[in-house]
BAVORO-223846 format. One record per atom (N, C-alpha, C): residue number from 1; atom name; y negated, z, x negated. Coordinates in pm, 1 decimal, decimal comma, padded with zeros to 6 digits. Layout:
// residues N
> nr/atom/py/pz/px
> NUM/CA/Y/Z/X
...
//
This chain:
// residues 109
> nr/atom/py/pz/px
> 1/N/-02119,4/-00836,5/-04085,9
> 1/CA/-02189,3/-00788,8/-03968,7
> 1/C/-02103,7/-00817,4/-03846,3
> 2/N/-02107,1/-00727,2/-03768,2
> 2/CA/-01985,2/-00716,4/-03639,3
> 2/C/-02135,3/-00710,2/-03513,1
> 3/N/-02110,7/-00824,4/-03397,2
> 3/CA/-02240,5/-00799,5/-03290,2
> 3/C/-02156,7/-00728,0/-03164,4
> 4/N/-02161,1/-00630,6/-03110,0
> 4/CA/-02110,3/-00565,3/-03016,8
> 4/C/-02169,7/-00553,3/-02873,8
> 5/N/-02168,1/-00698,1/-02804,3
> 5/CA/-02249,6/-00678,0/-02629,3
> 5/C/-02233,3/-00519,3/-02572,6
> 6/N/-02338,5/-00485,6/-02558,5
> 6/CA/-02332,6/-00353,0/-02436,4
> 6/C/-02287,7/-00411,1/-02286,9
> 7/N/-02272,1/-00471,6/-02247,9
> 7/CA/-02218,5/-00537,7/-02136,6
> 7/C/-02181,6/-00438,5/-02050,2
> 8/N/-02213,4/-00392,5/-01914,3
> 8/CA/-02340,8/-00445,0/-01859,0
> 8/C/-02459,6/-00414,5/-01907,1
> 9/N/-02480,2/-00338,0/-01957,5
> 9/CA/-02608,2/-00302,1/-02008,0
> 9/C/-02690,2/-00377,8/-02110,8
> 10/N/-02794,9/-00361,1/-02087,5
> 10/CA/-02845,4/-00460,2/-02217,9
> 10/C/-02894,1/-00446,9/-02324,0
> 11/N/-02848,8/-00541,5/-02459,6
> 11/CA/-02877,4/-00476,7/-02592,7
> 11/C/-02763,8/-00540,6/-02622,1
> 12/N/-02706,3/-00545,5/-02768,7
> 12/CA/-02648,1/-00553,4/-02824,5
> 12/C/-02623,7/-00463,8/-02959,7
> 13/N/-02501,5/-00417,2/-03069,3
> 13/CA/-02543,6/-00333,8/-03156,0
> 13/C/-02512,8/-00440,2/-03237,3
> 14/N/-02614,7/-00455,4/-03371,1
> 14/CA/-02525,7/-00525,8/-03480,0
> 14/C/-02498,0/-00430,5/-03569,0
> 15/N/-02363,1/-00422,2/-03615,9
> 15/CA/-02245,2/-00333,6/-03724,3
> 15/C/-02262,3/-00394,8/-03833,8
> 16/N/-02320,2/-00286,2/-03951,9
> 16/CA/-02299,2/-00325,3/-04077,3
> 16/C/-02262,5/-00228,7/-04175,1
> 17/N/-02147,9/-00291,8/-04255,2
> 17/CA/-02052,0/-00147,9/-04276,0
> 17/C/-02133,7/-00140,1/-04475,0
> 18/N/-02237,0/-00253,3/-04506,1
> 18/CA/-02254,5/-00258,6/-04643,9
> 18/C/-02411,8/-00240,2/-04599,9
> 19/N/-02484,9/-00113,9/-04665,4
> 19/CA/-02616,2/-00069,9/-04688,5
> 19/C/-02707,7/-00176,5/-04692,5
> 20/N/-02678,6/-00259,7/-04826,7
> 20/CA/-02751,2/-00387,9/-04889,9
> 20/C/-02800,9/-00497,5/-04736,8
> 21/N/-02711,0/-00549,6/-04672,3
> 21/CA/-02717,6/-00609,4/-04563,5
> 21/C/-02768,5/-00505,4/-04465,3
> 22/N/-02775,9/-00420,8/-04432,1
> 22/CA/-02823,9/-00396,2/-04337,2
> 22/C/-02957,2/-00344,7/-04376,9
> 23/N/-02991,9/-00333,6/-04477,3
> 23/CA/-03154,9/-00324,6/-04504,3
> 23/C/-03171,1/-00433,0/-04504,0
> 24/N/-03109,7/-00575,2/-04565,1
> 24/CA/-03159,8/-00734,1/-04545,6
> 24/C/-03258,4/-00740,0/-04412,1
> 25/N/-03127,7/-00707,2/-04309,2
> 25/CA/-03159,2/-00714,5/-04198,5
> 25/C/-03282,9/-00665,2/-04135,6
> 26/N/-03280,6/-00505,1/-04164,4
> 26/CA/-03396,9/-00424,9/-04112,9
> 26/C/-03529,8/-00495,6/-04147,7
> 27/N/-03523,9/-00567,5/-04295,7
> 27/CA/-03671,5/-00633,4/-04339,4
> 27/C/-03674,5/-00718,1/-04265,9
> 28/N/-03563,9/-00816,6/-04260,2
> 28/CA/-03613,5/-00951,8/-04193,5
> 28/C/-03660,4/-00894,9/-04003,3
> 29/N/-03599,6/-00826,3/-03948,5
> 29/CA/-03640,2/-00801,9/-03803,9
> 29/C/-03752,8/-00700,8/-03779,5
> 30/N/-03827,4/-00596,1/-03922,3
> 30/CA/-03890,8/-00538,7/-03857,1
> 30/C/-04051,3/-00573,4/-03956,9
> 31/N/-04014,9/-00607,2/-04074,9
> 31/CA/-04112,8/-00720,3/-04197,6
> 31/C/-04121,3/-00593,2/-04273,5
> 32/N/-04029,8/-00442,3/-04306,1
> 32/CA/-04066,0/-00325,1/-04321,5
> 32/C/-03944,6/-00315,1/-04383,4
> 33/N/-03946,9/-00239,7/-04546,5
> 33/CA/-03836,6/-00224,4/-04624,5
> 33/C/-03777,8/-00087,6/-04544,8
> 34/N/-03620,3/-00045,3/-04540,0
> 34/CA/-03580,6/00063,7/-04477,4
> 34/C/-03613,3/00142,4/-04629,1
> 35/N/-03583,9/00299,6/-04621,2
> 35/CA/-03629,4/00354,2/-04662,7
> 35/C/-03464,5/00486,7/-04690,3
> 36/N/-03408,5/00384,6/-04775,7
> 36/CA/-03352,7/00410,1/-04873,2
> 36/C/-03195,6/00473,5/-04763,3
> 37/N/-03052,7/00399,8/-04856,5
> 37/CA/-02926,5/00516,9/-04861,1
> 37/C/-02951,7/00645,2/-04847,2
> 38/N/-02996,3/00696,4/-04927,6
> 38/CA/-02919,6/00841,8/-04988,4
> 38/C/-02819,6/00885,6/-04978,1
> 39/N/-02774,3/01014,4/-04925,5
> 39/CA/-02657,1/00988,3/-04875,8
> 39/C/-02569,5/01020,1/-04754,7
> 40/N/-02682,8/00905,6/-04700,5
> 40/CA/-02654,8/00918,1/-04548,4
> 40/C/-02488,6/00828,7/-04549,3
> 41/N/-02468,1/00913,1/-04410,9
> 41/CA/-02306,7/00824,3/-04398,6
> 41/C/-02310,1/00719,5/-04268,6
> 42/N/-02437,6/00704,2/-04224,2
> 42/CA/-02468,4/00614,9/-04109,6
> 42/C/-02601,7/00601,7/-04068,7
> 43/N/-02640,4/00502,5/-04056,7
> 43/CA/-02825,1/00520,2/-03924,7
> 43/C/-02800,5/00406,5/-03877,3
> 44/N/-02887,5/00445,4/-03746,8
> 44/CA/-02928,3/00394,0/-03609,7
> 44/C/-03018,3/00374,7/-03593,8
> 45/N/-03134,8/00265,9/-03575,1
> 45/CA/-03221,7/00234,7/-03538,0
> 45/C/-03253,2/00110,6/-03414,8
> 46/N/-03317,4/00171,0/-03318,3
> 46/CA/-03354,2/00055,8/-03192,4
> 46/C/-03437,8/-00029,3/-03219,9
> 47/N/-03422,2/-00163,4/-03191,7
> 47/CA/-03540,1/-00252,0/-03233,7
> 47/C/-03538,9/-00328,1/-03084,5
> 48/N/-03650,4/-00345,0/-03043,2
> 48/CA/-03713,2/-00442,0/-02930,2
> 48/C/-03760,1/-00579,4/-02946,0
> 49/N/-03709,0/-00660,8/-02862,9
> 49/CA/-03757,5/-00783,1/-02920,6
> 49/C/-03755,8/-00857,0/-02789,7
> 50/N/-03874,8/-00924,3/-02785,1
> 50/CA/-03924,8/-01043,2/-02694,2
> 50/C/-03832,1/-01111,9/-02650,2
> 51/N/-03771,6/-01203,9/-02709,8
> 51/CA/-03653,8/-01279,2/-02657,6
> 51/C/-03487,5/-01252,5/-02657,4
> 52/N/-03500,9/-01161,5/-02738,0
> 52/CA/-03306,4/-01127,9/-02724,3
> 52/C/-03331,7/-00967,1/-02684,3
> 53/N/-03406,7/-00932,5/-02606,6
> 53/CA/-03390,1/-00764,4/-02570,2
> 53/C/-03370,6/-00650,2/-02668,2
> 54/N/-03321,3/-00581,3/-02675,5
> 54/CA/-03273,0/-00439,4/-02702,1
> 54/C/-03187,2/-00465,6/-02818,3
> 55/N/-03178,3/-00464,0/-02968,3
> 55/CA/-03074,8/-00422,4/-03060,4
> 55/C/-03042,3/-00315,9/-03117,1
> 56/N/-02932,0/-00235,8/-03148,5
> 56/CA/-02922,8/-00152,8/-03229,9
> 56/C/-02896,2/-00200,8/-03373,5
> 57/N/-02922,3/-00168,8/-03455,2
> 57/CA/-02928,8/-00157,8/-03604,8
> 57/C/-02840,7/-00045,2/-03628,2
> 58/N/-02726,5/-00069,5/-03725,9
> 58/CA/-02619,9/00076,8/-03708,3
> 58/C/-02601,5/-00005,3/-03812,1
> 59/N/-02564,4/00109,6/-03914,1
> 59/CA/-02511,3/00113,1/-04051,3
> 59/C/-02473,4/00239,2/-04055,1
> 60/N/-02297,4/00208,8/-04129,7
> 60/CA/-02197,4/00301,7/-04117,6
> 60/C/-02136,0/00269,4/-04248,7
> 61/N/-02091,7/00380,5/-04326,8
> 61/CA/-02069,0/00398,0/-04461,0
> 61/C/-01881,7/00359,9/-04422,3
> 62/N/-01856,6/00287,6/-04526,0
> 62/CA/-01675,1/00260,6/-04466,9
> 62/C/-01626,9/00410,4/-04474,3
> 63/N/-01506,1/00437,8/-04411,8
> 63/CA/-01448,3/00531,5/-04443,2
> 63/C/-01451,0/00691,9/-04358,4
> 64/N/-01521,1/00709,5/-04265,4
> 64/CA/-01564,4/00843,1/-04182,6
> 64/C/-01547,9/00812,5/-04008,9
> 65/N/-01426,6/00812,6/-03981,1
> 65/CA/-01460,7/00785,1/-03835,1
> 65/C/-01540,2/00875,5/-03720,5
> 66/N/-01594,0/00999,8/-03797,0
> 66/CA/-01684,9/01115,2/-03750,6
> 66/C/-01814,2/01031,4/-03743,9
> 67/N/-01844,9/00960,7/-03840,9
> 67/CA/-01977,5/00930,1/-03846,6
> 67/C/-02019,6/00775,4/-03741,8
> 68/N/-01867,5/00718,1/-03725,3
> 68/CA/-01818,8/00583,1/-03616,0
> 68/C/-01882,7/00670,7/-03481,4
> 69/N/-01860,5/00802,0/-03434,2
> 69/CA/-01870,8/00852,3/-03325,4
> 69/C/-02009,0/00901,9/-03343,4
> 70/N/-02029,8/00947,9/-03398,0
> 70/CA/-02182,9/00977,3/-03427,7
> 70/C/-02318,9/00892,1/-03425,8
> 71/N/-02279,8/00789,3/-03494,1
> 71/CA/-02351,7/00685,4/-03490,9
> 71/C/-02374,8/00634,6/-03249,5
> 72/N/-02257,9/00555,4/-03269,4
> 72/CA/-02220,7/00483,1/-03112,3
> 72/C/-02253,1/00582,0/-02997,9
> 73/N/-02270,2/00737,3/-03075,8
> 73/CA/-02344,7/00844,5/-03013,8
> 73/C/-02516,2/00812,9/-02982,9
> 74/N/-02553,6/00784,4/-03073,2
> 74/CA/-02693,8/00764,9/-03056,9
> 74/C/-02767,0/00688,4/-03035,6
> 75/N/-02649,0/00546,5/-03026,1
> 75/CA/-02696,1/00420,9/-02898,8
> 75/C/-02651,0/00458,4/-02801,8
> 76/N/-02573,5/00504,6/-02744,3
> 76/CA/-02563,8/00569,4/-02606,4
> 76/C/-02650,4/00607,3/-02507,5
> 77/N/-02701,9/00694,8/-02588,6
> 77/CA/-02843,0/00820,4/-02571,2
> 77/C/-02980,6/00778,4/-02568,8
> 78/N/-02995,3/00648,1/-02672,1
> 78/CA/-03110,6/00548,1/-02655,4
> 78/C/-03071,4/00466,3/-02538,2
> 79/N/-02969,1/00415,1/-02554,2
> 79/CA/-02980,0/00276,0/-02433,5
> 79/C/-03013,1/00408,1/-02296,2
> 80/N/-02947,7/00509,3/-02240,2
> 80/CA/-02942,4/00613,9/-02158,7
> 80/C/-03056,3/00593,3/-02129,5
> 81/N/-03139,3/00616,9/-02232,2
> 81/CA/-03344,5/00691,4/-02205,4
> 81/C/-03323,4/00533,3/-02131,8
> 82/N/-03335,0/00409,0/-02191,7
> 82/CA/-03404,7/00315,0/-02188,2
> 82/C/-03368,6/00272,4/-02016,1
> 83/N/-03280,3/00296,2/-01979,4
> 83/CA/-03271,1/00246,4/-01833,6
> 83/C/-03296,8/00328,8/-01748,9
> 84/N/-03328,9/00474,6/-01801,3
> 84/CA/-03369,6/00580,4/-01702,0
> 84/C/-03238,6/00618,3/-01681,3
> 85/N/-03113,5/00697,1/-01708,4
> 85/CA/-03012,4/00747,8/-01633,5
> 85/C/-03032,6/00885,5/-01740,8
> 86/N/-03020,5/01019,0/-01681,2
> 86/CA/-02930,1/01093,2/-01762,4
> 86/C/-02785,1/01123,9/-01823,8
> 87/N/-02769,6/01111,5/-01921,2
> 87/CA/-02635,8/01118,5/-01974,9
> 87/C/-02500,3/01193,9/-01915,0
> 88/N/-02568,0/01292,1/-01886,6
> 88/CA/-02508,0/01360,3/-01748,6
> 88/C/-02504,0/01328,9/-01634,4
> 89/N/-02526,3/01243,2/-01615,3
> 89/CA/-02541,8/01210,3/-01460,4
> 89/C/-02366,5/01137,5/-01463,8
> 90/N/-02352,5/01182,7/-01330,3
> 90/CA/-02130,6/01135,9/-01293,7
> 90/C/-02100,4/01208,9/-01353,5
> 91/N/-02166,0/01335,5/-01397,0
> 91/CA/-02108,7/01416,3/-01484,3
> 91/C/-02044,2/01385,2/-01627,9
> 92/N/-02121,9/01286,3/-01681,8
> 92/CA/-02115,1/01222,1/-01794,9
> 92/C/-02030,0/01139,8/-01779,8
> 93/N/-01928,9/01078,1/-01694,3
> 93/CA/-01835,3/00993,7/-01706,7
> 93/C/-01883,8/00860,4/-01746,4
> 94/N/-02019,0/00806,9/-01705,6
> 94/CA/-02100,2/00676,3/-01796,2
> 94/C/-02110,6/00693,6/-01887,8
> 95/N/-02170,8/00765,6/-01985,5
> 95/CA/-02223,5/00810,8/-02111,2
> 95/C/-02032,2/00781,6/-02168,3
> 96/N/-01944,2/00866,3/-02113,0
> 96/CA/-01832,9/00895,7/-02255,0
> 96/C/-01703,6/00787,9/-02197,3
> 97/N/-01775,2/00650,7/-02122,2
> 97/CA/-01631,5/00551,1/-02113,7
> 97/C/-01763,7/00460,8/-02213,9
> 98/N/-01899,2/00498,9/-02219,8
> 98/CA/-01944,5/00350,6/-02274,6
> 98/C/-01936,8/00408,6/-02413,7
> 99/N/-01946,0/00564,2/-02475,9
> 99/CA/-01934,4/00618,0/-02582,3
> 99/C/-01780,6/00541,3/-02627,0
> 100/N/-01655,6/00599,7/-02531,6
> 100/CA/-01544,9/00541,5/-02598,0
> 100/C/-01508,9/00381,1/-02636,1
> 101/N/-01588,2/00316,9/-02560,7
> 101/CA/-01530,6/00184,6/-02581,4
> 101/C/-01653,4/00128,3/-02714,3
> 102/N/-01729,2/00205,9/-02714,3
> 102/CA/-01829,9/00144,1/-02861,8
> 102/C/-01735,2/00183,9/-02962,4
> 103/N/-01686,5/00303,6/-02935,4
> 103/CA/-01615,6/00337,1/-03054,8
> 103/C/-01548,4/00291,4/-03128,0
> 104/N/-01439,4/00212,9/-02995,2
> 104/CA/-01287,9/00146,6/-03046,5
> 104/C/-01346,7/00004,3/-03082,9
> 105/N/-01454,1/-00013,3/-03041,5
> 105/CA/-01545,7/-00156,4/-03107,3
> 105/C/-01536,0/-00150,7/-03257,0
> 106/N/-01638,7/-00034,3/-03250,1
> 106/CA/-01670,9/-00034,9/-03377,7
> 106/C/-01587,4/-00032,8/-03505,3
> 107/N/-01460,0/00067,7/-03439,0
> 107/CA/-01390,6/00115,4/-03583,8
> 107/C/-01273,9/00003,9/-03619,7
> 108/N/-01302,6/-00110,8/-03491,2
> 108/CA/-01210,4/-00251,0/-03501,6
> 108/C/-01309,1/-00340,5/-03620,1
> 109/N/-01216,9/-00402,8/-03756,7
> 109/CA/-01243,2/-00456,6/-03861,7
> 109/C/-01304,6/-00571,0/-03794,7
//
């Protein structure tokens, strides 16, 4: 598991590149089994929490850096809603420096 600060923003993502663990996870933080692989090559899920804020839940299949961008795509777009900005707004220049730097997070071992 890789924890990635949104800094400034708040939240954190935790990265998990093995299915098994990141359903661990999903049970222990939400008391709710996830609902199965198939053959997905990534999911994203927001979880809220009382004392540590905002997490993303991201599970990413090794091997697809399409699905690295895809994924860090759709915490973007959540954290976005969650503070009120449109993604477009600066003409997207917020949205695609915090898109790029999740990226190079993420696809770092």
């Amino acid at each position: 598991m890789k924890r990635i600060p949104l800094r400034p923003f708040p939240g954190t993502i935790l990265l998990y590149r093995n299915y098994s663990a990141f359903a661990k996870q999903y049970r222990k933080l939400t008391g709710l089994a996830h609902q199965g692989e198939g053959a997905a090559l990534g999911r994203t899920v927001q979880l809220a929490h009382q004392k540590k804020g905002v997490n993303y839940l991201v599970y990413l299949k090794p091997g697809n850096l399409s699905t690295v961008v895809h994924e860090m795509a759709h915490v973007c777009l959540m954290l976005f809603d969650d503070i009120g900005t449109h993604p477009a707004a600066g003409k997207g220049e917020p949205f695609c420096y915090l898109l790029d730097r999740l990226f190079e997070e993420a696809r770092k071992k």
